[in-house]
C-alpha positions in Angstrom: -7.1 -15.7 16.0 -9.4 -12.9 16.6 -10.7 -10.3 13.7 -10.2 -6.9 14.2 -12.5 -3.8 14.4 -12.1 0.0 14.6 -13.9 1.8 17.0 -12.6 5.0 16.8 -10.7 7.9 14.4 -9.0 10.8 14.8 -7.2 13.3 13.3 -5.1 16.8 13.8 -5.6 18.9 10.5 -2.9 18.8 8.0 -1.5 21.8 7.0 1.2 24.4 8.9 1.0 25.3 12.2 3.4 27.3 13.2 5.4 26.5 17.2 2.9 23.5 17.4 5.0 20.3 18.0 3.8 16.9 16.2 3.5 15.7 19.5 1.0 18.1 20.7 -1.2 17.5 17.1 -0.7 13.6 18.0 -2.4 14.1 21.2 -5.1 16.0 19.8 -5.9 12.9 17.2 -5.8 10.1 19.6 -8.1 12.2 22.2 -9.9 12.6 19.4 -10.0 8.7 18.4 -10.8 8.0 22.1 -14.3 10.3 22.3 -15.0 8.6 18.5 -15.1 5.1 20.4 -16.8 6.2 23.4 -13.3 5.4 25.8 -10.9 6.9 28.0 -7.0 6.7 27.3 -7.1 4.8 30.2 -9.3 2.1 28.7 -5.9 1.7 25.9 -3.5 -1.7 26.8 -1.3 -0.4 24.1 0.0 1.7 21.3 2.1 1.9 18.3 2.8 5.5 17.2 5.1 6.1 14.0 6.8 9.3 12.5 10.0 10.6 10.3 10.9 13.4 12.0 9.7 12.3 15.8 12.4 9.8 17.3 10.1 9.0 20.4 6.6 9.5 19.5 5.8 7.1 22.8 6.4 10.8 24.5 2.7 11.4 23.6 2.1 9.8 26.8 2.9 12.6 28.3 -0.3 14.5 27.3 -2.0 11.5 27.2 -1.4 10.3 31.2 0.8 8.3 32.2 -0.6 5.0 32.5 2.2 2.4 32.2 1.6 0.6 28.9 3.6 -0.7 26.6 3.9 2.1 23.3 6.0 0.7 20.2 7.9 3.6 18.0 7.7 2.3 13.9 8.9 4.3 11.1 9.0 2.7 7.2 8.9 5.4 4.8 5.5 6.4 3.0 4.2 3.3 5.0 5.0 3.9 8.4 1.2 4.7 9.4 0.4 1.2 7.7 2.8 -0.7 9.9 1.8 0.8 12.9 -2.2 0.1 12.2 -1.1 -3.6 11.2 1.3 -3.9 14.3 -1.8 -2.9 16.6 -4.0 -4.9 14.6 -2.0 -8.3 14.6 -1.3 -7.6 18.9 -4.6 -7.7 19.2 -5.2 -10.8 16.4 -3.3 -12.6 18.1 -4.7 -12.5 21.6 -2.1 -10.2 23.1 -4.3 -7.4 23.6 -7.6 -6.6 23.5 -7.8 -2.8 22.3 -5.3 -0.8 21.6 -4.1 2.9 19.7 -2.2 2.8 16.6 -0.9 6.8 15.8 0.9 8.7 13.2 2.5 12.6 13.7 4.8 14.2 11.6 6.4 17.7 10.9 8.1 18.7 8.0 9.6 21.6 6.8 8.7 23.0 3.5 10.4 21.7 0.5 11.4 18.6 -1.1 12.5 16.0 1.6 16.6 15.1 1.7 18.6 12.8 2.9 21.9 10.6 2.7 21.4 8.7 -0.1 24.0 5.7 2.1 21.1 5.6 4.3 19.0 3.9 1.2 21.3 1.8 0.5 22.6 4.0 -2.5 26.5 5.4 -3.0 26.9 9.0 -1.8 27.6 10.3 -4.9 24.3 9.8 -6.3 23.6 12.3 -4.6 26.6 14.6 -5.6 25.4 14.9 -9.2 21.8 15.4 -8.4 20.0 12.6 -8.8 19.0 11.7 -4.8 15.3 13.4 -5.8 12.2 12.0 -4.9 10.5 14.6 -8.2 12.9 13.0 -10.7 12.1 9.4 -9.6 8.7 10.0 -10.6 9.1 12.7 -13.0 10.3 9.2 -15.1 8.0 6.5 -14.0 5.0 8.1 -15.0 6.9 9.4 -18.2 7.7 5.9 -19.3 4.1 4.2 -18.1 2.5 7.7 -20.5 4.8 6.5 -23.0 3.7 3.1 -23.1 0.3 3.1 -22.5 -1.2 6.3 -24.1 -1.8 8.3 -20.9 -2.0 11.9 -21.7 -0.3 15.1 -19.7 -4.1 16.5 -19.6 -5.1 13.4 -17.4 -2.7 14.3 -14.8 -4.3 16.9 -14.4 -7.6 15.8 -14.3 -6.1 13.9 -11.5 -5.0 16.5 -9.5 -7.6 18.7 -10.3 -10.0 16.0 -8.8 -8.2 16.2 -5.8 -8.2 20.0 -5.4 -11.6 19.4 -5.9 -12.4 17.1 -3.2 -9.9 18.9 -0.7 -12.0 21.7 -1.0 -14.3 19.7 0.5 -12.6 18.7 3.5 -12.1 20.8 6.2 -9.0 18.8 7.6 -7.0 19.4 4.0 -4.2 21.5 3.8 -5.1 22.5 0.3 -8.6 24.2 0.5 -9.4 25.8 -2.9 -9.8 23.9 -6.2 -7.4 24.2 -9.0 -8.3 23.7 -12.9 -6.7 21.7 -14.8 -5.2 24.8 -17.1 -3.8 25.9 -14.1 -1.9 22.6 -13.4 -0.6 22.3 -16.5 0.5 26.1 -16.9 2.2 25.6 -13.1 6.2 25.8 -13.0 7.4 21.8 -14.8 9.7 20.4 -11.6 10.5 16.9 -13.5 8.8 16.0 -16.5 6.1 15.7 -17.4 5.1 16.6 -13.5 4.5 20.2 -13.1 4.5 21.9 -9.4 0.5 21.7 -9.1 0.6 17.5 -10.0 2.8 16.9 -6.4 1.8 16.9 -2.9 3.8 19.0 -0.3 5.4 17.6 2.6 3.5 19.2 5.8 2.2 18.8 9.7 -0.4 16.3 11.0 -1.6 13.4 12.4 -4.2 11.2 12.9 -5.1 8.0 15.4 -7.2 4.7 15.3 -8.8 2.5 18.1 -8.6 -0.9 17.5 -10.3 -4.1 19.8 -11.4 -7.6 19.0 -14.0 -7.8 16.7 -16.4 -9.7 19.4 -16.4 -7.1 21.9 -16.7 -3.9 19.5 -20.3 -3.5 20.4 -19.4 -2.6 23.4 -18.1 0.0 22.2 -20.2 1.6 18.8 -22.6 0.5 16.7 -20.8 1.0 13.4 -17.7 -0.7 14.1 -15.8 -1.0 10.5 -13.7 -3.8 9.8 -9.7 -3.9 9.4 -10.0 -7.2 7.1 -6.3 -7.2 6.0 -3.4 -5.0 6.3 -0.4 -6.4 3.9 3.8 -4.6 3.7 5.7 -5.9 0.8 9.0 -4.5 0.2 10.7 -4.5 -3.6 11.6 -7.3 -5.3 14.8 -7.3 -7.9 13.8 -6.2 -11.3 10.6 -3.1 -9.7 11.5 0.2 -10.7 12.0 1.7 -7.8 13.8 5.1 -5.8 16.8 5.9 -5.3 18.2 2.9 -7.5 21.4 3.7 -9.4 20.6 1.0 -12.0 17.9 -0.8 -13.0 17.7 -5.0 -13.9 17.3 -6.2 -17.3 14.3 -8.2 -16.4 11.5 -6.6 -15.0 8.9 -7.6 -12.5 6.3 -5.9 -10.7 5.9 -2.7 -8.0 5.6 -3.8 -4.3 2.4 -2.0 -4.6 1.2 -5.5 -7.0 2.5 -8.0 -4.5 1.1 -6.1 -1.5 -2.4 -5.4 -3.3 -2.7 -9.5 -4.2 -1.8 -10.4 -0.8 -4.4 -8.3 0.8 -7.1 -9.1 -1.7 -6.3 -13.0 -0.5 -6.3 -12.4 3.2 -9.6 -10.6 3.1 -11.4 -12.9 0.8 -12.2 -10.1 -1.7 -11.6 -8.9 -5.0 -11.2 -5.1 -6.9 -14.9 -5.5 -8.0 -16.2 -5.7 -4.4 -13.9 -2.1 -3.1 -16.3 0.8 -2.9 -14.3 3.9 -2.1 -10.5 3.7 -2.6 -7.7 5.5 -1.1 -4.5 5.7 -3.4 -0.8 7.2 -2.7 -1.0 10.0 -5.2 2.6 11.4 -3.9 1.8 13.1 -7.4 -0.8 12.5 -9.8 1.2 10.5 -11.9 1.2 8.0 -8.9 -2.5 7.3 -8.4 -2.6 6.7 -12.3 -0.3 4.0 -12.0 -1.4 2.8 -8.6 -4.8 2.4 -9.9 -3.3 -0.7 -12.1 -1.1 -1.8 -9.6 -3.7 -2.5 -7.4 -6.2 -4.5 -9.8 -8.4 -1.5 -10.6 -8.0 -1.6 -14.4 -5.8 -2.7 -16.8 -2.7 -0.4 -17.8 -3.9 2.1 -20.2 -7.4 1.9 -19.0 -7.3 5.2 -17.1 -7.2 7.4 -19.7 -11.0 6.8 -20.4 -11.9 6.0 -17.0 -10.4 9.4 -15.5 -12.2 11.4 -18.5 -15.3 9.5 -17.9 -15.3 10.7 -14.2 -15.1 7.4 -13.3 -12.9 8.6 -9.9 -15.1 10.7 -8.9 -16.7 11.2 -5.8 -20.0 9.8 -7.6 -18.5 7.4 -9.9 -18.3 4.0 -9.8 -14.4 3.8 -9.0 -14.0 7.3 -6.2 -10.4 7.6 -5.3 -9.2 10.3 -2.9 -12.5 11.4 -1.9 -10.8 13.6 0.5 -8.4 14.6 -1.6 -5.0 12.6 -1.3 -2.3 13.6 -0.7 -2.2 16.6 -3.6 -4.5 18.5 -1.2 -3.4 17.1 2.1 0.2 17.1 1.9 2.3 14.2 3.6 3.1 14.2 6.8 4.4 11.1 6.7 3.6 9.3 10.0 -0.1 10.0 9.6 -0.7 10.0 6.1 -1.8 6.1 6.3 -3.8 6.5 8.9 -5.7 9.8 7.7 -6.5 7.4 4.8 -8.0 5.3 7.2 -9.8 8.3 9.1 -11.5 8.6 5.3 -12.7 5.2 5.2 -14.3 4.8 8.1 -16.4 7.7 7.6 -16.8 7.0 4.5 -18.3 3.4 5.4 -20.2 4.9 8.2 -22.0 7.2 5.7 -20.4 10.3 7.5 -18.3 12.0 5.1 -20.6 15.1 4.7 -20.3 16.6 1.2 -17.7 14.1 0.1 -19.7 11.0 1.2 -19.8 8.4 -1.5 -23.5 8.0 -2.7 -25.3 4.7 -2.3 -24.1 2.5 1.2 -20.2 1.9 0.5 -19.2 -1.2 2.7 -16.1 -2.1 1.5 -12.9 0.8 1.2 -9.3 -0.1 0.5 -6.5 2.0 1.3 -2.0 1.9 -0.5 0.7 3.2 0.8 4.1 3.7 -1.1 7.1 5.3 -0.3 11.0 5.0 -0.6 13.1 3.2 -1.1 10.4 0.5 -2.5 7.6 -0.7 0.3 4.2 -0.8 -0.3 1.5 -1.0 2.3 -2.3 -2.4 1.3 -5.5 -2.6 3.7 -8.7 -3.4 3.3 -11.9 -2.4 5.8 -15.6 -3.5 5.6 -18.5 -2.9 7.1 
């Protein structure tokens, strides 16, 4: 098997854009991706490309040129931009390929997203009395996990305040002016204890990677950054999860747990060794809880850690440094991969006024989304 390097990233702003297709913005972030690596599109063998609301997301082509390769259409939830980068990255593993595209798009309209609860393999009417909502399924996790293990309503907003903060920051974030945490907490309460400012918004983007065999990415750049392991686990019976009508009487861990030691195994690391983490903070409550799931503390820890500054741009556990979700939004076919878009220029030192201070060399990035499947990857220098 061969490893796996990036060579390239690239991304459409997320945000609203008006007539723009997802299409069109996935164009502009694998162009984009292409100049990163120093290619043309006709240098690609291959591509993945994965969205929600696209059902052909090969028609980027179209804008690309029309070259003939093969182009794989994914969609998993929350985790769609995972699968496609580990799809692309196992092609190319493998020997298949030797460089290929992996890209995300999505365009949402505004508001909380809906569905048929059948197609999650819940009854229809679970949604008839109401509860087929995303902000109630997590309105109760992180009440529980507060009630349990002392987390306060004031670090939830510190988290999303933090995120505000480093969105600001970002010229590619949808959410470009900070928010204090009085403000959060004084913000309309959707599902307790979340109030409006803890959630992210579902929005338009997308973003692109270049992939290629490790032993030819010099060809290429001279920072290539690593994809070291890319892991999907899906829930196991007795997680908490969404959209389940009923919950077992034995518990066992999130995906997110399964996923996170899996990835730690295939890349020969541990949580000490991550330098700059990306977290799926589909509200704040989430990347308090993901923060354990994935080995970063113990449960309970984050109270101090979060009021130490401890996630922080500059502290010795930065999560979000672009800002998550909170300030991006979720388009959900590209929010993976604009997590990756992060780390790479994070590890290359090129993150401007959110870069990480010392020399970060190793980022890890989670996905999690409905109905229970977690995504985990880890990239080095």
């Amino acid at each position: 098997m061969y490893d796996v390097a990036i060579i390239g990233v690239g991304i459409h702003p997320f945000g609203r854009f008006g007539p723009k297709s997802a299409i069109d913005m996935a164009a502009e972030a694998v162009r984009s991706a292409c100049a990163d690596a120093g290619i043309d599109w006709t240098d690609v063998q291959f591509a993945f490309g994965g969205s929600r609301e696209v059902d052909n997301p090969d028609a980027v082509i179209g804008l690309l040129g029309l070259t003939g390769i093969p182009f794989m259409d994914v969609y998993n939830g929350c985790a769609t931009a995972a699968t496609a980068l580990e799809m692309t990255a196992d092609a190319i593993r493998f020997g298949k390929y030797d460089l290929g595209v992996a890209v995300g798009m999505d365009k949402h309209l505004p508001g909380a997203f809906t569905a048929d609860p059948v197609h999650y393999s819940a009854p229809s009417w679970y949604g008839e009395i109401g509860q087929f909502l995303t902000t109630k399924f997590f309105g109760i996790k992180i009440n529980r996990y507060m009630h349990d293990h002392g987390i306060s309503a004031e670090t939830l907003a510190k988290v999303a305040a933090k995120n505000f903060r480093n969105g600001a920051l970002n010229p590619n974030a949808f959410r470009r002016k900070a928010v204090s945490e009085e403000e959060i907490l004084a913000s309309k309460m959707l599902n307790y204890p979340l109030t409006q400012y803890m959630f992210c918004a579902p929005d338009e983007g997308a973003a692109a990677a270049v992939l290629c065999r490790a032993d030819i990415a010099s060809r290429y750049t001279s920072t290539p950054v690593y994809l070291r392991s890319t892991e999907l686990r899906t829930r196991r019976y007795g997680a908490y999860e969404v959209h389940s009508t009923w919950a077992a009487v034995e518990e066992d861990h999130a995906p997110t747990v399964y996923a996170s030691r899996a990835a730690y195994e295939a890349a020969g690391i541990g949580p000490e060794d991550v330098h700059v983490i990306q977290l799926q903070d589909t509200d704040a409550g989430a990347e308090v809880i993901h923060m354990a799931e994935n080995g970063f503390c113990a449960d309970g820890e984050q109270e101090k850690l979060i009021s130490d500054g401890a996630t922080e741009i500059d502290g010795p556990l930065p999560v979000n440094t672009d800002g998550g979700l909170i300030a991006n939004g979720e388009p959900i076919g590209a929010s993976g991969l604009r997590q990756i878009h992060e780390l790479v220029l994070q590890l290359r030192g090129q993150a401007g006024a959110r870069q990480v201070p010392g020399t970060p060399r190793v980022g890890y990035s989670q996905l999690y989304g409905a109905p229970g499947t977690a995504a985990v990857s880890i990239l080095t220098t």
